[in-house]
C-alpha positions in Angstrom: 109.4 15.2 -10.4 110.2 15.1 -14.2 109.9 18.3 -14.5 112.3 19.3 -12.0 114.8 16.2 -13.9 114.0 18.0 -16.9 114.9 21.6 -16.1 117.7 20.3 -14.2 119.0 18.4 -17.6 117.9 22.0 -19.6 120.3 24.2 -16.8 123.1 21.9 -16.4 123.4 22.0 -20.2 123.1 25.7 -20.5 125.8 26.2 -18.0 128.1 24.0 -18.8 128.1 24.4 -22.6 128.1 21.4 -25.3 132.1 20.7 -24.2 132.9 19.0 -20.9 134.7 21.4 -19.1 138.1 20.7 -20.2 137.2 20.8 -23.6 137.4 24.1 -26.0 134.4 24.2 -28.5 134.2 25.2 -32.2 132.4 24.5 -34.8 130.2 21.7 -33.7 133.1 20.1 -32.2 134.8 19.6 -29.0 138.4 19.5 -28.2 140.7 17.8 -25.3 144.6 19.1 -25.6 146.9 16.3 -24.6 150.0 18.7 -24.8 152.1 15.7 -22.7 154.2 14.3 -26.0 153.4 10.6 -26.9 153.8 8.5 -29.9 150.9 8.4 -32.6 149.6 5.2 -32.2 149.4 5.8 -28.2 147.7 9.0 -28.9 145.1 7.5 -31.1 144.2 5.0 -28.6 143.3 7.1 -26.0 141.5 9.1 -28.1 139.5 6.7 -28.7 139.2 5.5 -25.1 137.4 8.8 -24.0 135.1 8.5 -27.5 137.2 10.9 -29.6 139.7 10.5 -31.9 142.5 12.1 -33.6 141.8 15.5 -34.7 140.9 15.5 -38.6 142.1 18.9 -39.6 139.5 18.9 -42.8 139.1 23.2 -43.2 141.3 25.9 -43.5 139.4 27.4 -40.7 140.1 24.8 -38.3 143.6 24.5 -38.9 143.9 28.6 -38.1 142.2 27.7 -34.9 144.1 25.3 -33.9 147.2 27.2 -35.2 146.1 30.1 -32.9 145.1 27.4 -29.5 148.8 26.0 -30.1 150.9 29.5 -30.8 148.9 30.2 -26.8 150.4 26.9 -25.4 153.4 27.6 -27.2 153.7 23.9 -28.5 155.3 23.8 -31.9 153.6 20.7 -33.9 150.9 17.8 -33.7 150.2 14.6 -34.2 147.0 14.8 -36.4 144.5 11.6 -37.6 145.7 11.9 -41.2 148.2 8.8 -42.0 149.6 6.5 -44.0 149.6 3.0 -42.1 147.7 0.8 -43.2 146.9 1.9 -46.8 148.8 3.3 -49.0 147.1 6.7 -49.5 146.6 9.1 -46.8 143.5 8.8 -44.9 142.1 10.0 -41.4 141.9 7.8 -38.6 139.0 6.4 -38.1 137.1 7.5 -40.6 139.2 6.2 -43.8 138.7 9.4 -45.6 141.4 11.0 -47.9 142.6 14.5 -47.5 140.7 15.7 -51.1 138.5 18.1 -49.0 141.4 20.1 -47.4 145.4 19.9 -47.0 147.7 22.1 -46.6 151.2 20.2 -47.0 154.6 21.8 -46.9 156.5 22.4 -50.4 157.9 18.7 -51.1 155.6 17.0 -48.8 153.8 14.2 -48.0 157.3 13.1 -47.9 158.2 9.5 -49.3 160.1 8.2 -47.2 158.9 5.0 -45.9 159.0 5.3 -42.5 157.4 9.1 -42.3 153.3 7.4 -41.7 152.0 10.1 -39.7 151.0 14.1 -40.2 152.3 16.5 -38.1 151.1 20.2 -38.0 153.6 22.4 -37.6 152.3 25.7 -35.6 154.9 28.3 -36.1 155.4 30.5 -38.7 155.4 28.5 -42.2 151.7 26.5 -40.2 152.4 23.8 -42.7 152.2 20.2 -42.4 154.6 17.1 -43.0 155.1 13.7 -43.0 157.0 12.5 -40.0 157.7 9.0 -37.8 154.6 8.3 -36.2 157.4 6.7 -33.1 158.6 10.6 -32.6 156.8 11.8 -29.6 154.0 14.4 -30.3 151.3 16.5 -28.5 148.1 16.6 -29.7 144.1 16.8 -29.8 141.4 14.7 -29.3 138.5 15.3 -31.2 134.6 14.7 -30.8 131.1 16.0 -32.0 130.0 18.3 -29.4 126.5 16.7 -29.0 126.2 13.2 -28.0 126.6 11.2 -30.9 129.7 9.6 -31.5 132.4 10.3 -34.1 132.8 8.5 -37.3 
């Protein structure tokens, strides 16, 4: 009887991959597209309520991918985990880690202005990001390792 449990485990991984079905994998990671528009904080939330969080764009590489997943859904910009909040540098959600290891702001960005908290990544041509309202709807992804541990 373990056995069978066992093999059953083995084959239900092998055909349904290291992503839940709805998920796109890459690099370790999993990935939920919530392309209905919400504001930041909402999005971080339920990010957080399926044991993800905010995508943490941290390599060029993943932010080609996801340049190339969002120029397919035709969706222009995202809300990403990089913000301005509750510190006054710019760190990932949850993970509190600055953006030394990768960036790839727009000329003149992070803007200053006060009430710009929140990174979007624009998708189009310049694939650049900004600082914008975190209250100004957004899609975006959710983010999680693709094994079972949970994201930090």
């Amino acid at each position: 009887m373990i056995r069978f449990v066992l093999l059953l485990a083995v084959t239900a991984t092998c055909a349904y991959g290291a992503c839940l079905e709805s998920w796109t994998e890459f690099n370790g990671y999993c990935f939920s597209f919530q392309k209905e528009p919400t504001v930041w904080s909402a999005a971080v939330a339920y990010c957080h309520s399926i044991g993800s969080r905010l995508v943490e764009i941290d390599s060029a590489e993943k932010d080609n991918w996801l340049g190339e997943l969002l120029n397919a859904s035709r969706s222009g910009s995202i809300f990403a985990g990089l913000n301005r909040r509750s510190s006054p540098e710019w760190v990932w959600d949850p993970s509190k880690r600055t953006a030394d290891k990768y960036s790839n702001w727009n000329v003149g960005e992070p803007n200053t202005e006060l009430s710009f908290e929140c990174l979007a990544a624009h998708y189009g041509v310049a694939r650049k990001w900004t600082a914008v309202s975190c209250s100004a709807p957004r899609p975006y992804f959710c983010e999680k390792k693709s094994d079972k541990d949970s994201v930090n």
